[in-house]
N, C-alpha and C positions, 0 to 999 in steps of 0.2 A: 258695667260702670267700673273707671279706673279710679279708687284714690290715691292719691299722695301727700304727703305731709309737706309743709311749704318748704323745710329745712332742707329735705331730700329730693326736693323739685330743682334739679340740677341741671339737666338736658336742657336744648334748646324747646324753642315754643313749638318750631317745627317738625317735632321728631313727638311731641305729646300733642297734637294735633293730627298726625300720622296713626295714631292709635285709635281715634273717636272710631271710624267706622261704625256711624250711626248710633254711638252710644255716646257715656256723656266720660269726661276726667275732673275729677273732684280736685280741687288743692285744700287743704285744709292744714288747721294752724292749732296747734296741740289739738287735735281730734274736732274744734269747729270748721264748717265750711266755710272757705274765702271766697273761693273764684271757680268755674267751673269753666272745662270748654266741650260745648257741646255741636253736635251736628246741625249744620242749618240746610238740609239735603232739600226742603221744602220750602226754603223763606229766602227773599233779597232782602235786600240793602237798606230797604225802606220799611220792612216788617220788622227788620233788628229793631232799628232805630226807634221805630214807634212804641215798640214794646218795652223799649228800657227807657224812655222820656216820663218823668214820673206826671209832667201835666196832663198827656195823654192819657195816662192808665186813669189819673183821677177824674175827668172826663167819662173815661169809660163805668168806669163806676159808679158814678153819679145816676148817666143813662140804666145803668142795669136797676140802680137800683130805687131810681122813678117806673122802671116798667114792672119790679117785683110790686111797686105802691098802688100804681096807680093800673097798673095793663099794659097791652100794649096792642099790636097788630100781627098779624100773621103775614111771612112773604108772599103769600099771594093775595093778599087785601092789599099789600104796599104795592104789589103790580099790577095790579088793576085802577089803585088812584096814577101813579104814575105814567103806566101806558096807554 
């Protein structure tokens, strides 16, 4: 992992981008973090997107945390009702 300070975040985006190689580049702003760029070697376009939609995630959350409430199922009871 790269940090850098926003002030001295100078270079282009494509040259700290150039650096991820599977790790992440921190920018941060007097020692908090702002912005990060990290590797997406495993995710499209559609996985970004969903993951930084904040209605989604609360969505997601909700689901986790009616199946911490109440239970849930196991993937293979889900494919067994469905196939």
């Amino acid at each position: 992992m790269k940090v850098v300070e926003k002030h001295n975040a100078t270079r282009s985006l494509a040259e700290y981008a150039a650096e991820i190689q599977g790790g992440t580049v921190v920018v941060t702003d007097h020692g908090h973090p702002v912005a990060a760029l990290v590797s997406l070697d495993n995710a499209d376009l559609e996985t970004v997107a969903l993951s930084t939609n904040p209605e989604f995630m609360a969505l997601i959350e909700r689901s986790r945390a009616a199946a911490r409430a109440e239970g849930g199922i196991s993937a293979a009871d889900m494919r067994k009702r469905v196939l």
